[in-house]
Each structure stands twice: as structure tokens, then as C-alpha cells.
C-alpha positions as CSV (number, residue, x, y, z in Angstrom):
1,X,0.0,0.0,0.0
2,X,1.6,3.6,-0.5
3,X,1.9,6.1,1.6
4,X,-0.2,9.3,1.6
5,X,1.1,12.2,-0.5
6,X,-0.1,14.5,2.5
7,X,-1.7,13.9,6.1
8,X,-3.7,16.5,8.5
9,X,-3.2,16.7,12.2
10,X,-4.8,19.0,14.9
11,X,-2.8,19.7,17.5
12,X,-5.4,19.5,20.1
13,X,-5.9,15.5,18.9
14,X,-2.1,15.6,19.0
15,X,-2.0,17.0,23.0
16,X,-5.0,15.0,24.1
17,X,-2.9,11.7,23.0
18,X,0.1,12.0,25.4
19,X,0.0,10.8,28.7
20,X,0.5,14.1,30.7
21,X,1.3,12.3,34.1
22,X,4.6,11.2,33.2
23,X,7.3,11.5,30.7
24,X,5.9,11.1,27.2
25,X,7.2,10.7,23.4
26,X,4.5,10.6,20.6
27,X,6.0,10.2,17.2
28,X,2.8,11.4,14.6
29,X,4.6,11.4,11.7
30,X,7.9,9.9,9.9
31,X,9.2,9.8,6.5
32,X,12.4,9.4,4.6
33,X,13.3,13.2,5.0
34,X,11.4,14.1,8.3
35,X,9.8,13.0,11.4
36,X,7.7,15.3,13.8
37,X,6.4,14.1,17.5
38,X,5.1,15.8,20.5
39,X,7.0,15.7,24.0
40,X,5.5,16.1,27.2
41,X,7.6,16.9,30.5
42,X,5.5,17.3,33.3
43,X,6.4,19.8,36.1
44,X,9.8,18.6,37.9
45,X,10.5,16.0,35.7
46,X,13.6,15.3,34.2
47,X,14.5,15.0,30.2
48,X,16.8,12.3,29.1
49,X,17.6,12.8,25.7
50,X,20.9,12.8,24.2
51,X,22.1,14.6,21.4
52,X,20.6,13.3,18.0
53,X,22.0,13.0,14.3
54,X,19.2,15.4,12.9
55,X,18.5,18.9,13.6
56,X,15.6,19.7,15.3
57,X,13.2,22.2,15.8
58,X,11.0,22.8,18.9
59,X,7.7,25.1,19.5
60,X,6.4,25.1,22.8
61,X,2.5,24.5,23.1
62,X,2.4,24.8,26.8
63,X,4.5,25.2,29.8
64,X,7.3,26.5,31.3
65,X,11.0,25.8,31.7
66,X,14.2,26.2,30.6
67,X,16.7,25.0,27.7
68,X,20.5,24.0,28.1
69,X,22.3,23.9,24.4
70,X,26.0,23.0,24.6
71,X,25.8,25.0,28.3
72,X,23.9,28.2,27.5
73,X,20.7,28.4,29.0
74,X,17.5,29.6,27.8
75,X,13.4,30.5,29.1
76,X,11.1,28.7,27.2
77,X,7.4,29.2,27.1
78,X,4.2,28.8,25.6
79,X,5.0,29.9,21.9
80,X,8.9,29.8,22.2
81,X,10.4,28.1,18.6
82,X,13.9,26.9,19.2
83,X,16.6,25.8,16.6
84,X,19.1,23.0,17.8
85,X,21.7,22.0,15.2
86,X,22.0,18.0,15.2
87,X,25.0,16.8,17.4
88,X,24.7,19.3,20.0
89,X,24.6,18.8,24.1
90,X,20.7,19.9,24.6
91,X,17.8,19.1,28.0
92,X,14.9,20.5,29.1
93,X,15.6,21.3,32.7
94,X,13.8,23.8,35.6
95,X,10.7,22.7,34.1
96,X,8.3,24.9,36.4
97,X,4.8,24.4,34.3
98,X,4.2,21.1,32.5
99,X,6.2,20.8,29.8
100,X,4.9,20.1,25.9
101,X,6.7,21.0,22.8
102,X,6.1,20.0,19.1
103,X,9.6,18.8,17.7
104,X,10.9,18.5,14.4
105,X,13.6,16.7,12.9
106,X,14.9,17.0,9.7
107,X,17.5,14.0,8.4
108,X,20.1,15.0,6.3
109,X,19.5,16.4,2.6
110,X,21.7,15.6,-0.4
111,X,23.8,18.6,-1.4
112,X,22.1,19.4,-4.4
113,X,18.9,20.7,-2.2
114,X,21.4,21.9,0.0
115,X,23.1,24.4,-2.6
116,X,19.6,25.2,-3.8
117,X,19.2,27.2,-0.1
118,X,22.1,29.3,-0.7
């Protein structure tokens, strides 16, 4: 069977789908060139990641904490979008308000999409 040329999600479907009592990781979506997922922290907890091989992008639908990339620290809340290049040192930590972020990862392009950015 193939695979859909295009998929909708609602975010509120997305939010009411994670377990928001503990630690949670919902991949929605994965293909060859991306995946996106939606990661829940609740208040206190600690994240356990570990640096990844594909950038990612993060926007925060709710809460309240902080970022630590490669030791600079950042607030994050409701609405923040962050950037963190693949490879690098990166946690959620001081997380004050439950925690839930949409995060996007983009795999690696071939150069000739690459050059076309430029």
C-alpha cells in the first residue's frame, strides 16, 4: 500500500494523546526526509535525551521551563520556537509548568537541495 502524498493533524488530537502524568514521546509522523512528534515533560521532571544525528526544531504549546544547548541556558514558554543543530549537548531542565513542545527533525539532505538554499 503507498503512503499518503499528505496527512492532516490537529494539534489539540495531537496534546490529548500523550499521557500528561509522566514523561511522554509521541511520534505522529515519519518519513524518509522528516519525522515530527510531541513531547511532554511534566512539572519537575527530568529530560533524558541525548544529542541526536538530525536537527531539530522545537515550538512550545504549553508550559514553562528552561533549555541547556551546549551549556547556554534559555526561558522557554508557551510559543517559544527553538533551533538546535544535530550533534549538539541539549535538556529541558527547571521545568516549572508542565512541559509540551512539538519537535521537528529533519534528516540529512543531499547537497544538491542543500546548494539550492544558498
Amino acid at each position: 500500500m503507498a503512503k499518503p502524498d499528505w496527512q492532516v493533524f490537529q494539534l489539540t488530537e495531537l496534546v490529548r494523546a500523550i499521557d500528561r502524568s509522566t514523561v511522554d514521546f509521541h511520534e505522529f509522523l515519519r518519513t524518509p526526509s522528516m519525522s515530527c512528534a510531541i513531547y511532554h515533560l511534566p512539572a519537575g521532571s527530568k529530560d533524558m535525551q541525548t544529542p541526536h544525528d538530525e536537527d531539530e526544531l522545537y515550538l512550545v504549546v504549553a508550559g514553562r521551563g528552561r533549555l541547556r544547548v551546549n551549556g547556554a541556558e534559555h526561558l522557554i514558554v508557551k510559543d517559544t520556537l527553538m533551533y538546535v543543530r544535530a550533534s549538539c549537548d541539549h535538556a529541558f531542565f527547571d521545568i516549572e509548568e508542565d512541559l509540551t513542545v512539538l519537535a521537528f527533525f529533519g534528516s540529512a539532505v543531499n547537497s544538491t537541495l542543500s546548494s539550492l538554499a544558498l
